[in-house]
Kinemage of the C-alpha trace (Angstrom):
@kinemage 1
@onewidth
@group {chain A} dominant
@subgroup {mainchain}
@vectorlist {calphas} color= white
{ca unk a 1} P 153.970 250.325 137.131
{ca unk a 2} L 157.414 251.369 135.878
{ca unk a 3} L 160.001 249.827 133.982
{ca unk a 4} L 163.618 249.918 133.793
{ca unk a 5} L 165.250 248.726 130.573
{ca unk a 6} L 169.129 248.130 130.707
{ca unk a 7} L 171.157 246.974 127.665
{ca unk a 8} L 174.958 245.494 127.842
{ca unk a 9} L 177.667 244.333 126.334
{ca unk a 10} L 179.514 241.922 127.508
{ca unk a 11} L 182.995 242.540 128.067
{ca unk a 12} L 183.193 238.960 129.898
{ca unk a 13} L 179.945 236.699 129.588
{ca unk a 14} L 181.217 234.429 132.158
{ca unk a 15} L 181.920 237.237 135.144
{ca unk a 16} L 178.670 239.070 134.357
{ca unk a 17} L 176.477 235.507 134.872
{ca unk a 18} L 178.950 235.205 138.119
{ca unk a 19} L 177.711 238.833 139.670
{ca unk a 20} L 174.237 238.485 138.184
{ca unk a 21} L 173.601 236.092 141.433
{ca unk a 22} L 174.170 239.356 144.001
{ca unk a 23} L 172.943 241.874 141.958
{ca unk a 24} L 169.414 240.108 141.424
{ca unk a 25} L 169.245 239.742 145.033
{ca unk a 26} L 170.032 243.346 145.151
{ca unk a 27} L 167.419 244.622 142.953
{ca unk a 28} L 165.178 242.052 144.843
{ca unk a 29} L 165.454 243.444 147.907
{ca unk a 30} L 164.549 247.456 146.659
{ca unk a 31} L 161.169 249.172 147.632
{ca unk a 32} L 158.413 248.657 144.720
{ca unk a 33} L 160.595 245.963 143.213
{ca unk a 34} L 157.462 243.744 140.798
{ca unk a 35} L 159.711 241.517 138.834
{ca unk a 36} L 162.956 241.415 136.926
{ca unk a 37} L 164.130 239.289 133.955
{ca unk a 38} L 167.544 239.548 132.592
{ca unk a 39} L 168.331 238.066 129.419
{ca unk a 40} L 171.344 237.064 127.303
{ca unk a 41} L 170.290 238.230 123.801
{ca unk a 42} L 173.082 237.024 122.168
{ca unk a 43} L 177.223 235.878 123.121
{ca unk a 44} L 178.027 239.374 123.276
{ca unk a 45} L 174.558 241.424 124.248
{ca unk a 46} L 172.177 241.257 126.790
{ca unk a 47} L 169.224 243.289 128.250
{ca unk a 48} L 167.474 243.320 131.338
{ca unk a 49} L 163.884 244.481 132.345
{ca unk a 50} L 163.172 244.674 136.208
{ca unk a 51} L 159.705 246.260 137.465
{ca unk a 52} L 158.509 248.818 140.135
{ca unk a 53} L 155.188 249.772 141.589
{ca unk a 54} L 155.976 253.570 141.213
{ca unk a 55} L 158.711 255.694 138.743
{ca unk a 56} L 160.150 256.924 141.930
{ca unk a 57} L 161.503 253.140 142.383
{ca unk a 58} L 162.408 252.815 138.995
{ca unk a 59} L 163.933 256.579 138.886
{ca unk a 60} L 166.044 255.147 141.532
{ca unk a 61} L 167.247 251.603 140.495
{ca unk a 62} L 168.490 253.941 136.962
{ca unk a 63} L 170.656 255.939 139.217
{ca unk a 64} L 172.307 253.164 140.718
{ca unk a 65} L 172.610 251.555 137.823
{ca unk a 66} L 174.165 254.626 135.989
{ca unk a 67} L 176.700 254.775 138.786
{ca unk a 68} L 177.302 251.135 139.134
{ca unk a 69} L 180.915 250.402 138.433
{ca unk a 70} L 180.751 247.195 136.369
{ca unk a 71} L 183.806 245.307 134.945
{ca unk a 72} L 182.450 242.445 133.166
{ca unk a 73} L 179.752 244.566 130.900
{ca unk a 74} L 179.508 247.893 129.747
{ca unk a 75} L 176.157 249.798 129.833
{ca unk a 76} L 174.699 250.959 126.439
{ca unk a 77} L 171.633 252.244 127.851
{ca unk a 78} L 169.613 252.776 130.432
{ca unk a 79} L 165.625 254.299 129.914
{ca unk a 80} L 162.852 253.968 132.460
{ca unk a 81} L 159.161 254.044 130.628
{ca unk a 82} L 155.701 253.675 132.121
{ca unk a 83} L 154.643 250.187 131.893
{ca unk a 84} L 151.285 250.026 129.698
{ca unk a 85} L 149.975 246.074 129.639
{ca unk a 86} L 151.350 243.086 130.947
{ca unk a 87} L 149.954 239.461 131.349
């Protein structure tokens, strides 16, 4: 399994809960897609983890997300690592 690990900043908390809806349903809907968790680390930061059966899957969810126009946060990082335990 691969991960992708995405960290924000909120530019407006309140629009980026209001598009989380469609783009979770998005992400959802991708080949390989495990799980994803997205989570508001603070008023201003957030980070979000979302899962793939292969790095091909993950490779690909990074490039959308590194081309994803997005208003309401801006995108600090983006890294996709091999996923080594879970439970």
């Amino acid at each position: 399994m691969y991960a992708v690990v995405i960290t924000v900043t909120f530019e407006d908390r309140s629009a980026a809960a209001a598009e989380l809806e469609g783009l979770v349903s998005q992400v959802n809907g991708m080949p390989g897609f495990r799980a994803g968790y997205w989570v508001a680390l603070s008023e201003d930061k957030g980070t979000s983890m979302i899962v793939f059966d292969s790095e091909d899957s993950a490779r690909a969810l990074a490039a959308m997300a590194e081309n994803a126009p997005a208003a309401a946060v801006t995108t600090e990082s983006i890294e996709v690592g091999e996923v080594l335990a879970n439970a």
